[in-house]
C-alpha positions in Angstrom: 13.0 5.3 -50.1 12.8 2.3 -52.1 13.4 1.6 -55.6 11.0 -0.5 -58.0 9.3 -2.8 -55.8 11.7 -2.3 -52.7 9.0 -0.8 -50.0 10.3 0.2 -46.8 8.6 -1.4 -44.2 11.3 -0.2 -41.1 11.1 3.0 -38.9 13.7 4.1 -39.1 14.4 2.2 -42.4 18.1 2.9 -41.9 18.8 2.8 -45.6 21.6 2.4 -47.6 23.0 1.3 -51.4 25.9 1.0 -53.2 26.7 0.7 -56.3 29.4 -1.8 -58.7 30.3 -2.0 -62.2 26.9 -3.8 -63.0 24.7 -3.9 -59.9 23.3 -2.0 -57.3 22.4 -3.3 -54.1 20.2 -1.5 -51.3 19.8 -2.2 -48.0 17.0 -1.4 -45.4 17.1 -2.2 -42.2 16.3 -6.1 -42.3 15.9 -6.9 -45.8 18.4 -6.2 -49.2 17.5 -6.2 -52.9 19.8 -6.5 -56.1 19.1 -4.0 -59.8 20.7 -3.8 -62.7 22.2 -0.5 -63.8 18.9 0.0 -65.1 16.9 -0.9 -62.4 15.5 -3.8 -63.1 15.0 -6.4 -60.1 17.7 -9.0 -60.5 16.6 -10.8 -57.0 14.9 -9.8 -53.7 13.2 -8.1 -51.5 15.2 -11.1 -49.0 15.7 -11.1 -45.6 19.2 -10.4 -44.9 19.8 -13.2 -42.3 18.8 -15.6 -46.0 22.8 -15.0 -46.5 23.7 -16.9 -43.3 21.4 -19.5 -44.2 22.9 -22.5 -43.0 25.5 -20.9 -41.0 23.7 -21.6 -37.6 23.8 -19.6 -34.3 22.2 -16.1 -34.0 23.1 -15.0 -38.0 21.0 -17.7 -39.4 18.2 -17.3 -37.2 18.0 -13.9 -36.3 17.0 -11.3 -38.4 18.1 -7.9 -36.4 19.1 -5.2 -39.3 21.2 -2.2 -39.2 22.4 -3.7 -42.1 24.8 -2.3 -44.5 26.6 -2.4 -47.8 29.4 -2.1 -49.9 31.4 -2.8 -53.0 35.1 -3.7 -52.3 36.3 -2.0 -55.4 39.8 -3.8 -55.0 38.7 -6.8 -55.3 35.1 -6.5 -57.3 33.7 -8.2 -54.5 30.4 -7.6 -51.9 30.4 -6.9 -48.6 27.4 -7.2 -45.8 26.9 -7.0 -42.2 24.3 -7.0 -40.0 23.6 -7.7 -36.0 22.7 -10.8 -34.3 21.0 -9.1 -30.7 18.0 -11.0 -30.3 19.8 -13.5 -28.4 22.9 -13.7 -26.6 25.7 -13.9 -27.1 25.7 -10.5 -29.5 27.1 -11.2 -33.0 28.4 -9.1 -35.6 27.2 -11.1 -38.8 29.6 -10.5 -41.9 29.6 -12.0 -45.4 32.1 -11.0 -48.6 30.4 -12.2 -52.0 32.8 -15.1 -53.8 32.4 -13.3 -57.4 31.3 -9.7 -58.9 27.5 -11.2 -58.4 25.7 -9.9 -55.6 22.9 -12.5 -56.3 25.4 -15.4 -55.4 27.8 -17.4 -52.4 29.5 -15.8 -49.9 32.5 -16.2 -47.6 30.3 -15.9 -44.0 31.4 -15.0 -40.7 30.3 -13.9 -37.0 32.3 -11.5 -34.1 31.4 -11.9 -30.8 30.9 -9.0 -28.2 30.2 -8.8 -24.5 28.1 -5.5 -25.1 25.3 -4.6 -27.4 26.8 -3.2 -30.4 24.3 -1.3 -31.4 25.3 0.7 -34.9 27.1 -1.2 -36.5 29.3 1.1 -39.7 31.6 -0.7 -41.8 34.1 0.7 -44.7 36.3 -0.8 -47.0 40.3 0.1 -47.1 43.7 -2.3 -48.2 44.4 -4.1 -45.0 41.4 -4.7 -43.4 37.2 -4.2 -43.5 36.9 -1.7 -40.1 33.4 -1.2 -38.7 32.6 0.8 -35.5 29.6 0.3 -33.4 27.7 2.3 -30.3 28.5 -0.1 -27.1 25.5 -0.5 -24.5 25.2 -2.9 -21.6 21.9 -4.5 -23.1 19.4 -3.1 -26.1 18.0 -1.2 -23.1 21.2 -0.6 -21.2 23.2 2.9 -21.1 25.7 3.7 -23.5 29.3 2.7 -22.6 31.6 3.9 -25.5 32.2 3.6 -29.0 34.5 0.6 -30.3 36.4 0.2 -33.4 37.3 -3.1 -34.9 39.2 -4.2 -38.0 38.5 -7.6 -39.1 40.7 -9.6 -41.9 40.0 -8.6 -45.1 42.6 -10.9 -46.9 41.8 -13.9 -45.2 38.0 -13.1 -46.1 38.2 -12.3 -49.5 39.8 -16.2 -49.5 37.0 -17.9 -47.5 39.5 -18.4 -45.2 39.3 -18.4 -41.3 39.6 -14.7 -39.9 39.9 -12.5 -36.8 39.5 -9.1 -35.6 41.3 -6.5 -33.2 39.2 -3.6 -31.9 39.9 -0.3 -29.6 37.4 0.5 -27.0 37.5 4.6 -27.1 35.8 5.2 -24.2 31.9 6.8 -23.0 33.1 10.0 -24.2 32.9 9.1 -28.0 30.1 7.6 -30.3 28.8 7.4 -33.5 32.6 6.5 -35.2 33.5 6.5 -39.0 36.0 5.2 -40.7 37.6 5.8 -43.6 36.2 4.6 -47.0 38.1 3.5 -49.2 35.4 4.1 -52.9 38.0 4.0 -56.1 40.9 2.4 -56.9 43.4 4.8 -56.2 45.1 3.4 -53.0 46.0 5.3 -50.1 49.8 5.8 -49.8 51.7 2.1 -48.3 51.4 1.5 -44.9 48.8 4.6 -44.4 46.6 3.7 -41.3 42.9 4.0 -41.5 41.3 7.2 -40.3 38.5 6.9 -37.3 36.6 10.4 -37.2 33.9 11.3 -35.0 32.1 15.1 -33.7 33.2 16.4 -30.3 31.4 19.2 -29.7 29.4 21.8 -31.6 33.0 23.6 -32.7 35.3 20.8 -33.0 36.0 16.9 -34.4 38.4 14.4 -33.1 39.6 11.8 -35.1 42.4 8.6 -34.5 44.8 6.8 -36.7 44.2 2.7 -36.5 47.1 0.8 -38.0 47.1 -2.5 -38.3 49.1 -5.2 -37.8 48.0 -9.3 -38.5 51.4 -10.7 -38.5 52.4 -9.2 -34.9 48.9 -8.0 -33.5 50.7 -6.9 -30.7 52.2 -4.0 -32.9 48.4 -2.6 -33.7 48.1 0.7 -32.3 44.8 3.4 -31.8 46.9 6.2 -31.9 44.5 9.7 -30.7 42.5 11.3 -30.1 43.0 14.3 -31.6 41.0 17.1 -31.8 40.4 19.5 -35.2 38.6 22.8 -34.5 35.9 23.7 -36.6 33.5 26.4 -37.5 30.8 26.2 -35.0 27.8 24.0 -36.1 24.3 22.4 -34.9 23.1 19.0 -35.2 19.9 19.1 -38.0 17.1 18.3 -36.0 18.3 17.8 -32.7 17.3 16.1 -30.9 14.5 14.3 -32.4 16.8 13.8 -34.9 12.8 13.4 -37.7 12.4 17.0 -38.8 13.3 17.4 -43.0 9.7 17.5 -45.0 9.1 15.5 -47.8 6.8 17.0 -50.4 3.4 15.3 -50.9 3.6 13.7 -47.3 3.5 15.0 -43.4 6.2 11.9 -42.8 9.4 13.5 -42.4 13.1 12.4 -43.0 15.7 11.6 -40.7 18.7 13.7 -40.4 21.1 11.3 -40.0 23.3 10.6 -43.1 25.5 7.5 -42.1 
């Protein structure tokens, strides 16, 4: 869905909004737009690769999607990232606002990766922005394991340069989470960030990623582990378009992430 004048034009639209102490700011697919509380349009529909305008290589250029967004709550900042897989090499295009306004300058950067990571998922917690991705050899390749990354939150919320460390989990796993961090209640000091994933129709498996920028050689992936579960089914598998919409035969996707 789209709000005020924000029409999706994507299939699937992949959507997604968040909100901050005056704005909120949705995403679909290729394109993000900006409201006030009261949803008034404060600037867009835009093209999401218009924030790496400038930048140069495949984030200025390329305008891929599987965008996302969210509101770094420490901080009151913004935080965006979409893929760069039109061309090679594959980039990971990420951008932290300068201020509380969404509408203004970010701090921009770009990860590099030998597969297609295809999927990308970001979250906010104290030490780092981590964001997951579904690795394939090409955009028409075969799927060759999930990978988690943590890229450098402090030196990005200072403009500064910034680097990332990421676990390759294998072919066995996909579709990694991690863990959110919404309010400003911090975890406990030191706590890792959570990676969580389904297994099988009766059980999860989830990893603990702790970080370390001073001595990277200390950062560990420590899992998995698994966590039985009630028995459950995948909505809609596996076409994945099954939920009806009143006053329309398009239907939804179950996916919620």
């Amino acid at each position: 869905m789209g709000f005020g004048t924000f029409s999706v034009q994507s299939a699937p639209p992949d959507t997604n909004a968040t909100v901050g102490p005056n704005h909120i700011v949705e995403m679909v697919n290729t394109s993000f737009a900006v409201f006030s509380k009261t949803g008034v349009v404060l600037a867009g529909p835009t093209a999401n690769n218009t924030i790496w305008s400038g930048f140069g290589g495949g984030c200025q250029t390329n305008n891929d999607g599987d965008g996302t967004v969210r509101y770094d709550a420490l901080a009151n900042r913004w935080v965006v990232q979409q893929f760069s897989v039109r061309t090679t090499p594959y980039l990971e295009c990420f951008a932290v606002s300068t201020t509380a306004d969404p509408t203004g300058t970010y701090n921009r950067y770009s990860f590099q990766y030998t597969n297609f990571p295809d999927y990308p998922k970001m979250s906010v917690w104290p030490d780092a922005y981590y964001i997951t991705f579904n690795q394939f050899t090409s955009d028409t390749g075969p799927f060759v394991g999930g990978l988690v990354c943590a890229y450098d939150r402090g030196q990005m919320l200072q403009g500064l340069p910034a680097s990332q460390q990421c676990f390759d989990v294998g072919p066995a796993f996909g579709g990694l989470l991690t863990s959110d961090l919404d309010g400003s209640r911090l975890p406990p000091a030191g706590s890792p960030n959570f990676v969580l994933a389904l297994d099988s129709p009766s059980s999860l498996v989830f990893w603990k990623f702790h970080i370390d920028w001073t001595t990277p050689g200390s950062t560990t992936l420590t899992g998995p582990t698994i966590i039985p579960v009630t028995p459950f089914a995948e909505a809609c598998a596996p076409t994945l378009t099954c939920i009806p919409q009143s006053g329309t035969s398009q239907q939804l996707d179950s996916l919620g992430d």
